[in-house]
PLY file of the C-alpha trace (Angstrom):
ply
format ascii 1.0
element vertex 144
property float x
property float y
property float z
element edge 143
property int vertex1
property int vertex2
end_header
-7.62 13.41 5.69
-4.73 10.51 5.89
-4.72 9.20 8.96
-3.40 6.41 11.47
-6.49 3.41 11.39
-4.29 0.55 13.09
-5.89 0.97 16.39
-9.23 0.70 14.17
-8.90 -2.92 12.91
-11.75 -4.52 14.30
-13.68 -2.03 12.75
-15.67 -4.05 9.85
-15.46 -1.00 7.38
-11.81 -1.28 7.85
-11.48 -4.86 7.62
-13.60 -5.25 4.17
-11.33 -2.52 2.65
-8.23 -5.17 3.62
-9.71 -7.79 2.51
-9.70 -6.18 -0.79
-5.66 -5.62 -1.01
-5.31 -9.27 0.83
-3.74 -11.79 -1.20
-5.45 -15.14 -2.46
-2.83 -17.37 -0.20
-2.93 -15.33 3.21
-6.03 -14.56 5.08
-6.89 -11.62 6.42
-6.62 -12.55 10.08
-3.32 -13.02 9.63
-3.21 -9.69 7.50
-4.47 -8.10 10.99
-2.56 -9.73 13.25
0.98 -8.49 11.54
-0.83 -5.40 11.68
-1.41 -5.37 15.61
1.92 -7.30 16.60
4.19 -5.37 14.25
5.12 -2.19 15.21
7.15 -1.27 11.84
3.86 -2.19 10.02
1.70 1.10 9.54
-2.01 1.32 8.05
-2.86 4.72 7.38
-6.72 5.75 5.85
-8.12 8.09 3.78
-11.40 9.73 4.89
-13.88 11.58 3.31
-17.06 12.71 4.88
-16.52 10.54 8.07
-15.58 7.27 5.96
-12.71 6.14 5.44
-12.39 5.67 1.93
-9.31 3.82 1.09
-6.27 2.22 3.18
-2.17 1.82 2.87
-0.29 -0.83 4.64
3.41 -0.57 4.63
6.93 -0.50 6.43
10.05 1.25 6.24
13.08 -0.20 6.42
14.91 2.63 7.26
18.59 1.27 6.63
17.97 1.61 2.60
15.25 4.16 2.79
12.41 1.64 1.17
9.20 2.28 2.18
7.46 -1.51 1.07
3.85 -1.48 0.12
2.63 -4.42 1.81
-1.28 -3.57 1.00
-3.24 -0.60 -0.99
-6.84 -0.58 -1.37
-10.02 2.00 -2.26
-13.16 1.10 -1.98
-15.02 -0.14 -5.11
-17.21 2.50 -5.50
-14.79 5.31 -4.67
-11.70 4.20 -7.57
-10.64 6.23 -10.45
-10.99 9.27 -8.22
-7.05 9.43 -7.35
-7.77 8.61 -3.75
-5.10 5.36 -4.79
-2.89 8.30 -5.50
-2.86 10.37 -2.78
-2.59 7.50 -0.48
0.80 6.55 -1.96
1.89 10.46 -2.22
0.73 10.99 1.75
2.72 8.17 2.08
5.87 9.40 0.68
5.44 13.12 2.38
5.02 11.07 5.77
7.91 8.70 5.73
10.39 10.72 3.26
11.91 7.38 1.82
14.43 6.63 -1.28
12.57 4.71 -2.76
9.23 2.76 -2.85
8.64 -0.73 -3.81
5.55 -2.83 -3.92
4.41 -6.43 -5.64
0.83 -7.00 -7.08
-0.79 -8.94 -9.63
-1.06 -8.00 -13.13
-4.40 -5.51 -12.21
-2.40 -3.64 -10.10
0.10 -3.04 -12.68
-1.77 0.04 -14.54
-2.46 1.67 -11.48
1.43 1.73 -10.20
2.34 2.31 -13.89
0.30 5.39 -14.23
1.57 7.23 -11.13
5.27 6.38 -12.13
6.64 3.02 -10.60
8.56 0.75 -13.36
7.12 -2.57 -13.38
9.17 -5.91 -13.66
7.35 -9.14 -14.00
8.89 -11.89 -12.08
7.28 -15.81 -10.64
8.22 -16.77 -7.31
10.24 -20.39 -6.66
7.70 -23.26 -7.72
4.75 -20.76 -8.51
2.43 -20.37 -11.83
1.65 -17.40 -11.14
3.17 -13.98 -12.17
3.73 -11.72 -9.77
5.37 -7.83 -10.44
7.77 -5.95 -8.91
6.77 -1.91 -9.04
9.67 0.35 -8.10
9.66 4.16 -7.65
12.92 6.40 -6.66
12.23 9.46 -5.12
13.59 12.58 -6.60
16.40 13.76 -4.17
15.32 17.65 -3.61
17.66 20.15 -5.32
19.17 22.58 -3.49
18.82 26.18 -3.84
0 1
1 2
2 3
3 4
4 5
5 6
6 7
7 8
8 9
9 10
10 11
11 12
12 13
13 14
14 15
15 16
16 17
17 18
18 19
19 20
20 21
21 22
22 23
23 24
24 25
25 26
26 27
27 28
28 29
29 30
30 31
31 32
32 33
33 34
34 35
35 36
36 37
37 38
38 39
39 40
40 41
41 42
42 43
43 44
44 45
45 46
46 47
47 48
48 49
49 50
50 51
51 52
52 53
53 54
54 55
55 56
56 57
57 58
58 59
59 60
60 61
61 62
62 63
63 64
64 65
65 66
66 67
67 68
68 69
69 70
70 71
71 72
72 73
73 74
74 75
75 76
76 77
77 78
78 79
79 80
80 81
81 82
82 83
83 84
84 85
85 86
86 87
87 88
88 89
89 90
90 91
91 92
92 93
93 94
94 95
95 96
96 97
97 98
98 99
99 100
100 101
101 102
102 103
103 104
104 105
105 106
106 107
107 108
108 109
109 110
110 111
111 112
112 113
113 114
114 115
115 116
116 117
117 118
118 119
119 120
120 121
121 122
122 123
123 124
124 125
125 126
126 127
127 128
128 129
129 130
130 131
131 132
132 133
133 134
134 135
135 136
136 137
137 138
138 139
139 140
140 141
141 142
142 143
């Protein structure tokens, strides 16, 4: 079942499966605080049997239709079971965007690349590090 966690962020199951989408340079207090002072920023769960098994963070800026990806996680022992997947797709029925974008490291990259986003490698202003850009555009509905 996909469902609203923000008001659960103190919970500690919720807060290790953050920790796993959190990038190296941000902590995750601050990862929870945008959560709880942001009202654009949504976390949705997945649950299975009670547990919530995997997590999306993201926003929606309506005026282009982008829905941003700002974290995705599944826990360890639950991956390569399409929960990843059907996170992003629950997504997408929910907030009916244009388009979805998200940036990840290069392990991310196979899992956005197998469910469809095109992938563009780019390094931020001063950085080492490669960072890439994952872009999906929503098929408009045809009509009938």
């Amino acid at each position: 079942m996909f469902k609203s966690i923000k008001s659960n962020l103190k919970e500690p199951s919720i807060q290790e499966l953050l920790e796993y989408a959190v990038v190296d340079d941000v902590t995750l207090d601050t990862v929870i605080e945008s959560y709880r002072s942001e009202e654009d920023c949504k976390l949705f769960g997945y649950e299975v049997e009670g547990q919530i098994t995997g997590l999306i963070g993201y926003r929606v800026q309506e005026d282009k239709g982008e829905l941003e990806i700002l974290h995705l996680a599944v826990h360890p022992a639950n991956r390569y079971k399409g929960y990843g997947r059907a996170l992003v797709l629950l997504s997408l029925t929910q907030e009916e965007p244009t388009s979805v974008v998200a940036v990840t490291d290069e392990e991310g990259t196979d899992f956005f690349r197998s469910i469809g986003f095109e992938i563009t490698g780019f390094r931020e202003a001063g950085s080492t590090v490669e960072r890439f850009r994952c872009l999906y555009l929503v098929d408009e509905p045809e009509d009938e």
